[in-house]
N, C-alpha and C positions, 0 to 999 in steps of 0.2 A: 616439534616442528615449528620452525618461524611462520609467522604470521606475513604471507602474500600479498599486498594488499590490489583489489584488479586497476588495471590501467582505464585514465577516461573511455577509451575506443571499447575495452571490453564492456565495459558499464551499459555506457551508449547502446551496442548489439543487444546485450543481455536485455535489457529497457525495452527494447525494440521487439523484443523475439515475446516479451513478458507481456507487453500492448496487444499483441496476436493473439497469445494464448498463455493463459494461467499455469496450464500444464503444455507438459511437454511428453511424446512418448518417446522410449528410448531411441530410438533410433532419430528422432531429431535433436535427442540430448546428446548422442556421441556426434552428431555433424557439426552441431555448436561449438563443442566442445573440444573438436578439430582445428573449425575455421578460427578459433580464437585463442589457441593453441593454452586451452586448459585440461585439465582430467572435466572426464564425464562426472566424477563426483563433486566436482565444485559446480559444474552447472546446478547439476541435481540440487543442493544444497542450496546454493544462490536463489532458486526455484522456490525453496519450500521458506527460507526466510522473507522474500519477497511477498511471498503469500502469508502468512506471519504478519510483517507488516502492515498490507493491507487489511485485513482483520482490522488488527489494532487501533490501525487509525479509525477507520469504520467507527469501532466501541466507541471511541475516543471522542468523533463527534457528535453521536447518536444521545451518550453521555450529558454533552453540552448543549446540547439542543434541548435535552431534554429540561437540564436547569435551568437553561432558560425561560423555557414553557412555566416551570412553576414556580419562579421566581416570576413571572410577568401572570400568573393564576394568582398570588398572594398578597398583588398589590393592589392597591383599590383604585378605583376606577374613578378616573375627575369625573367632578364634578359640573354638571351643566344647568343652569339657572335660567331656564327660557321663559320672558316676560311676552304676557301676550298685551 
């Protein structure tokens, strides 16, 4: 089966409906999925990659923050030379 790929405007909704709620229960996944004239299973699916991603990204900077943190733990600390 070719790969579909969603139009801006579905994006957009989908985005929109994601911003409200992480999940969705079925019955507002076939209303979605109506108004935007897709299967209920690509919502679903859209739903659970999007969550997926957010994860990800999450690790991602959680990750980087954290090198950070010990990369700036490692480095030594200027020096201060206070003449009285």
């Amino acid at each position: 089966m070719p790969r579909i790929p969603f139009t801006p405007a579905q994006l957009e909704a989908l985005e929109s409906a994601y911003r409200t709620a992480n999940y969705l229960s079925a019955e507002e996944a076939n209303q979605l999925a109506e108004s935007l004239e897709l299967t209920n299973t690509r919502v679903k699916i859209w739903f659970q990659n999007r969550r997926a991603r957010e994860r990800r990204e999450k690790r991602e900077r959680d990750e980087s923050y954290e090198s950070t943190i010990s990369s700036n733990a490692s480095s030594p600390e200027p020096q201060c030379d206070i003449v009285l």
